[in-house]
C-alpha positions in Angstrom: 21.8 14.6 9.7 20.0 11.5 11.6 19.2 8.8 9.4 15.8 9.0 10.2 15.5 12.4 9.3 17.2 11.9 5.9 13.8 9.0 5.7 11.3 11.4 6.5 13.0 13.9 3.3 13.0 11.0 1.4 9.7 9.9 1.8 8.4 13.6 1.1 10.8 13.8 -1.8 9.1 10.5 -3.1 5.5 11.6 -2.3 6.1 14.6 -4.0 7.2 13.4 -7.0 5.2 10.4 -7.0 2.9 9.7 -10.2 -1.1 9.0 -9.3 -2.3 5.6 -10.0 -5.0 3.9 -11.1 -6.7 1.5 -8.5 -10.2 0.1 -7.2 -11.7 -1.1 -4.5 -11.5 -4.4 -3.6 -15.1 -6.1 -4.3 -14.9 -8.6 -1.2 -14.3 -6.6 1.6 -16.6 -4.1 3.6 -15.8 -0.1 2.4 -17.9 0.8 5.2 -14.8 1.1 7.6 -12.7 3.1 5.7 -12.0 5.2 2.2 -8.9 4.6 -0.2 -8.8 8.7 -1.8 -5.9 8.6 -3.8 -2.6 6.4 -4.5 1.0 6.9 -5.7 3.5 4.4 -7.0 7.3 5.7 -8.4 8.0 4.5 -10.8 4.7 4.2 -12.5 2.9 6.5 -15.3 0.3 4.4 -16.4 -2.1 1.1 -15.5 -0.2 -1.7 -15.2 2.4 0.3 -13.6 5.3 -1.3 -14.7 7.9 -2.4 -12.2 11.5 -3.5 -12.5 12.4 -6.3 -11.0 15.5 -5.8 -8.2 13.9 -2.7 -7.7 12.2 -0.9 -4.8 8.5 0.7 -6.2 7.6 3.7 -3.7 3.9 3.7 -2.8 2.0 5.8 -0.9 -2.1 6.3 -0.2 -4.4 8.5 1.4 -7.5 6.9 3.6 -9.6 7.9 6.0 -10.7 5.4 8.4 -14.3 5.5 10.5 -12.3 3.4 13.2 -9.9 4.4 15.8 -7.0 2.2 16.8 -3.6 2.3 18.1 -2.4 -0.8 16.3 -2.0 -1.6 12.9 -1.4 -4.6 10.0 -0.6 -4.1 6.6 0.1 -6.5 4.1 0.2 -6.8 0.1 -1.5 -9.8 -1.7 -1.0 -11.1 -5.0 -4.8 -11.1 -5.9 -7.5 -12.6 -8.6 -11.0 -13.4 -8.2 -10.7 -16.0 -6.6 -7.9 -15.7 -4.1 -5.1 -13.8 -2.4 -1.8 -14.6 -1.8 0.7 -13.1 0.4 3.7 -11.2 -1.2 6.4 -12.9 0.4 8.7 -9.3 0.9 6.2 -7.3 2.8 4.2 -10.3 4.9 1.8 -8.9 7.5 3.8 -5.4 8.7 3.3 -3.4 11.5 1.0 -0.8 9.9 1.8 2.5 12.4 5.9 2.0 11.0 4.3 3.6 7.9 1.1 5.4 9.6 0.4 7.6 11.5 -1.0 5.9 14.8 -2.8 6.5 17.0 -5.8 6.2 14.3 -8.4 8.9 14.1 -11.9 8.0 13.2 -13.0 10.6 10.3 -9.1 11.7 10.4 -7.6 11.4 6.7 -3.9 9.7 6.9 -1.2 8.2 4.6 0.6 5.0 4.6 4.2 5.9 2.9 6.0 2.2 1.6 8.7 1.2 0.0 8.1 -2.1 -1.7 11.1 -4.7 -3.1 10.0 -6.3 -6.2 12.0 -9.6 -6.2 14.5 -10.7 -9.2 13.1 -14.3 -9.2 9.3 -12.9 -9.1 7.9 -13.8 -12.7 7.3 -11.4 -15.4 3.6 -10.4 -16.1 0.7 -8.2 -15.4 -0.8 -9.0 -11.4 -3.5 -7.1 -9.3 -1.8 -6.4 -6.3 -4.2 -5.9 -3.3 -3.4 -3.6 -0.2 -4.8 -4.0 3.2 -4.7 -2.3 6.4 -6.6 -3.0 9.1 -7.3 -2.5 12.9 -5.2 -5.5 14.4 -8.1 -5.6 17.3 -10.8 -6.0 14.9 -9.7 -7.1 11.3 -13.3 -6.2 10.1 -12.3 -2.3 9.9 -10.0 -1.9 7.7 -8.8 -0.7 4.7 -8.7 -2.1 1.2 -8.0 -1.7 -3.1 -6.0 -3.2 -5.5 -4.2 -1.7 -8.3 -2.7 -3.5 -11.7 0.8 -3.8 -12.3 3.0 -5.7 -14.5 6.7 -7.0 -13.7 9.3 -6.9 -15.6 13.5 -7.2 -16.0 
């Protein structure tokens, strides 16, 4: 078996297993270019959605964008009210490695990722934000945060 078949079951596996989480749009951003329907984070359970440290979290979410595109960013933010900062495992990605690309307008899609949680990362309850946007125009994209706490 290929290893990137044995990714694809895995993924599907994840996704299917997968708990639905608790998240919200992010306040600052336009919603007009895109809609967050649902999200998924193993392990989770319940808001924060507590994750172990040394661990990989799976996450997965639905969207439909009103853009089309062939190239993608995604990135994950430590976030407050104030400010964002970049979560130094993921950096800015190449979103269509987790995508489906070419992007539809009006099509729904998923973004499938599996995220590292550090050991050194401090313990505590965070907003995380998620973006993903058209890497031709950063206006369209897509965007929510969820709560999550960190822990050994």
């Amino acid at each position: 078996m290929s290893c990137k078949l044995v990714a694809v079951f895995l993924t599907i596996i994840a996704i299917t297993i997968a708990e639905v989480t608790v998240f919200r749009r992010c306040e600052k951003e336009s919603q007009d270019s895109c809609t967050v329907t649902e999200l998924r984070i193993t392990p989770c359970g319940k808001s924060p959605c507590p994750l172990k440290k040394g661990r990989n979290a799976s996450l997965s979410f639905d969207f439909t964008p009103n853009f089309a595109t062939s190239k993608l960013n995604t990135a994950v933010y430590w976030a407050d009210d104030a400010s964002e900062t970049p979560f130094n495992t993921v950096g800015i990605a190449d979103g269509c490695l987790y995508a489906t690309c070419p992007v539809v307008a009006g099509t729904p899609n998923t973004l499938s990722y599996s995220l590292y949680i550090g050991k050194k990362l401090p313990n505590g309850k965070y907003w995380f934000r998620w973006k993903l946007w058209n890497v031709d125009d950063p206006n369209q994209l897509c965007c929510f945060e969820t709560h999550v706490q960190l822990k050994k």
